[in-house]
Z-matrix of the N, CA and C atoms (Angstrom, degrees):
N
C 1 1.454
C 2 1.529 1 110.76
N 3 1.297 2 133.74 1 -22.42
C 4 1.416 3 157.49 2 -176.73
C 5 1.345 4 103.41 3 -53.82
N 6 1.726 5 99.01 4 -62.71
C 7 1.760 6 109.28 5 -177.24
C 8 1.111 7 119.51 6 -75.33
N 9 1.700 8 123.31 7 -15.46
C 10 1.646 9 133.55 8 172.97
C 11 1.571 10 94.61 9 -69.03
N 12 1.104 11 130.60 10 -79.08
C 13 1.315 12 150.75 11 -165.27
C 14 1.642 13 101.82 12 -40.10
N 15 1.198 14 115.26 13 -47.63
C 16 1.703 15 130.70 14 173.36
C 17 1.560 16 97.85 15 -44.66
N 18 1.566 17 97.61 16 -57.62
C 19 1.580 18 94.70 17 -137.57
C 20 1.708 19 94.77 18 -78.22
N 21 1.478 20 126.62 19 -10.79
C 22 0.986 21 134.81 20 -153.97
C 23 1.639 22 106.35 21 -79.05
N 24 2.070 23 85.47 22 -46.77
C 25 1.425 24 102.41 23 -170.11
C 26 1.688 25 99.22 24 -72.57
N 27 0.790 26 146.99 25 -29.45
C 28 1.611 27 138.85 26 173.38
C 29 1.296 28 118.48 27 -86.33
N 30 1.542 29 124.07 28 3.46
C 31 1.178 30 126.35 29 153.29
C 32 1.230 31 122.40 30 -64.73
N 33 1.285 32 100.84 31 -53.38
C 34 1.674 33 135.69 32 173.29
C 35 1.823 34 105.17 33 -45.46
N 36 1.428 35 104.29 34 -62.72
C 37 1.432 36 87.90 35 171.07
C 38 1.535 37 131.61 36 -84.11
N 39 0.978 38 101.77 37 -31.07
C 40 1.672 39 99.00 38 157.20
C 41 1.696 40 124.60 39 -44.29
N 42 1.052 41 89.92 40 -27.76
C 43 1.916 42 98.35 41 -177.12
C 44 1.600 43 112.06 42 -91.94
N 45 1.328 44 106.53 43 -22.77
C 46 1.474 45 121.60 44 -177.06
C 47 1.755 46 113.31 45 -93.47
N 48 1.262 47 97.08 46 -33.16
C 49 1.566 48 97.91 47 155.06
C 50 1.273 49 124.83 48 -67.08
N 51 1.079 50 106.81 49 -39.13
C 52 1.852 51 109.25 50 -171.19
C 53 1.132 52 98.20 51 -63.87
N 54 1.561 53 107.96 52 -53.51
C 55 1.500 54 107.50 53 179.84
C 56 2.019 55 122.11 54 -53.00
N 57 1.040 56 104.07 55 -4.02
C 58 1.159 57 120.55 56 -179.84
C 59 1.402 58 111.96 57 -91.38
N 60 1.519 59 119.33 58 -52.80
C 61 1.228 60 130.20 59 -166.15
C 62 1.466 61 100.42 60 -77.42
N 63 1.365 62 126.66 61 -47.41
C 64 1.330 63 141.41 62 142.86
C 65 1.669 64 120.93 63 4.13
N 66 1.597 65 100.28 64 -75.92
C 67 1.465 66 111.94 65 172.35
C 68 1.113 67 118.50 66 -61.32
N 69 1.555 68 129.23 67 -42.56
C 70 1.330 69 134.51 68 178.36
C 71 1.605 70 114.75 69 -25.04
N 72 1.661 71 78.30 70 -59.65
C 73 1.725 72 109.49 71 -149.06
C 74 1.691 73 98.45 72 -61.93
N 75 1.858 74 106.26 73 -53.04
C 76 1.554 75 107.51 74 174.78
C 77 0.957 76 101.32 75 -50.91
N 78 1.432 77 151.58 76 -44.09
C 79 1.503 78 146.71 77 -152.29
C 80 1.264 79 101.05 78 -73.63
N 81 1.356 80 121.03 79 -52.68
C 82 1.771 81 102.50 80 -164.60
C 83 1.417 82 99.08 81 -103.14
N 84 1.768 83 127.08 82 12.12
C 85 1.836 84 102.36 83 175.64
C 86 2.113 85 72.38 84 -95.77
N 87 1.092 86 140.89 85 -44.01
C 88 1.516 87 132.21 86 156.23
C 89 1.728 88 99.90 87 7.46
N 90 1.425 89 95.56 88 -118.22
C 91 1.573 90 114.64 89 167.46
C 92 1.090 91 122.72 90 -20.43
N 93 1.472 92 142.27 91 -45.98
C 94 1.405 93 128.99 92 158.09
C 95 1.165 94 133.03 93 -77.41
N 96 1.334 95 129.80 94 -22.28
C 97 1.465 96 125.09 95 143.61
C 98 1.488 97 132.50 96 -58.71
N 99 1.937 98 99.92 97 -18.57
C 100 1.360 99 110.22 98 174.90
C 101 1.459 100 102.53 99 -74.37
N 102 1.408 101 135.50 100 -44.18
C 103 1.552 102 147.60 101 -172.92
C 104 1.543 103 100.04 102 -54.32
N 105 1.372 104 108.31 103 -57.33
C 106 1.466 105 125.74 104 -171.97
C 107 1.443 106 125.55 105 -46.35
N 108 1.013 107 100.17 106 -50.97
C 109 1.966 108 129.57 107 -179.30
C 110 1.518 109 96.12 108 -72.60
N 111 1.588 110 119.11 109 -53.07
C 112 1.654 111 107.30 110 -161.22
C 113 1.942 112 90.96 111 -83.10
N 114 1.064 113 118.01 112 -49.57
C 115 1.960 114 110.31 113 168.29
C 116 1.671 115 100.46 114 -31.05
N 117 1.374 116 125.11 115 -86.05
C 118 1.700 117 121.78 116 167.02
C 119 1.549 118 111.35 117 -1.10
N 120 1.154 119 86.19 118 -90.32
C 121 1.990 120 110.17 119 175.18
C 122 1.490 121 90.96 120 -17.67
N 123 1.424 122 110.67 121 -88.67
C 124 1.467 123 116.46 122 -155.91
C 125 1.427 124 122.03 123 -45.31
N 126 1.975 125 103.56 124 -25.73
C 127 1.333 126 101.99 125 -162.54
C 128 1.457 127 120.87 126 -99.99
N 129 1.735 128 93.84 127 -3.84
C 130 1.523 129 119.47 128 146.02
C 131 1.626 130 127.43 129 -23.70
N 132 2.099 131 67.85 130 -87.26
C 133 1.928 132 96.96 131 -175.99
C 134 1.848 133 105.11 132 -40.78
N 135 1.795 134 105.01 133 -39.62
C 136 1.359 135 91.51 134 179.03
C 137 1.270 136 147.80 135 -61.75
N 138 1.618 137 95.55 136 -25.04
C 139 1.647 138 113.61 137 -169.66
C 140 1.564 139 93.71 138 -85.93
N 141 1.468 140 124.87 139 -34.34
C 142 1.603 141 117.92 140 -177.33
C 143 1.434 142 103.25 141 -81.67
N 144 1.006 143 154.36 142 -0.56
C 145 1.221 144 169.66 143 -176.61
C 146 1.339 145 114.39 144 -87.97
N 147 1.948 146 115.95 145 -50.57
C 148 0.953 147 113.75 146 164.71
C 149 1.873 148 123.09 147 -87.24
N 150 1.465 149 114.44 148 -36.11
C 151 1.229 150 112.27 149 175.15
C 152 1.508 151 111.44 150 -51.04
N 153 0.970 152 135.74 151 -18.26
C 154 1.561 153 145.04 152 -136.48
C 155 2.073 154 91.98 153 -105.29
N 156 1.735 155 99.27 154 -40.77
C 157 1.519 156 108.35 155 175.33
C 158 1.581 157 122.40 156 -65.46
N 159 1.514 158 99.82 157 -33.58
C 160 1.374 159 120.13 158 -164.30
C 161 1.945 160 116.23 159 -65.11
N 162 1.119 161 148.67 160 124.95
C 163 1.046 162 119.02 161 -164.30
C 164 1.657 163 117.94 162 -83.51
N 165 1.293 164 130.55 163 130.26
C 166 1.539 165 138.61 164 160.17
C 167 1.483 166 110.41 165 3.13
N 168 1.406 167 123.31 166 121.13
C 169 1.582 168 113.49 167 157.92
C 170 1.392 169 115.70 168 -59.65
């Protein structure tokens, strides 16, 4: 029962790490696609911002 209990408990953390390393990873590809998209956004608003000044052909 010693070696069940062993093997159980390092399953357990092996699975709880991943799950760890896991979150990390969503967290910062998260945040840089979050940076990415609102940079886009902005560089949008800029180009319609300026076409919008420019006068009509």
């Amino acid at each position: 029962m010693g070696i069940a209990n062993k093997a159980g408990d390092w399953a357990f953390k092996a699975l709880t790490a991943g799950l760890g390393v896991a979150t990390i990873y969503l967290t910062a590809t998260f945040s840089v696609n979050l940076y990415r998209g609102l940079a886009w956004h902005n560089a949008q608003s800029k180009i319609e911002k300026q076409g919008s000044s420019e006068p009509a052909p």
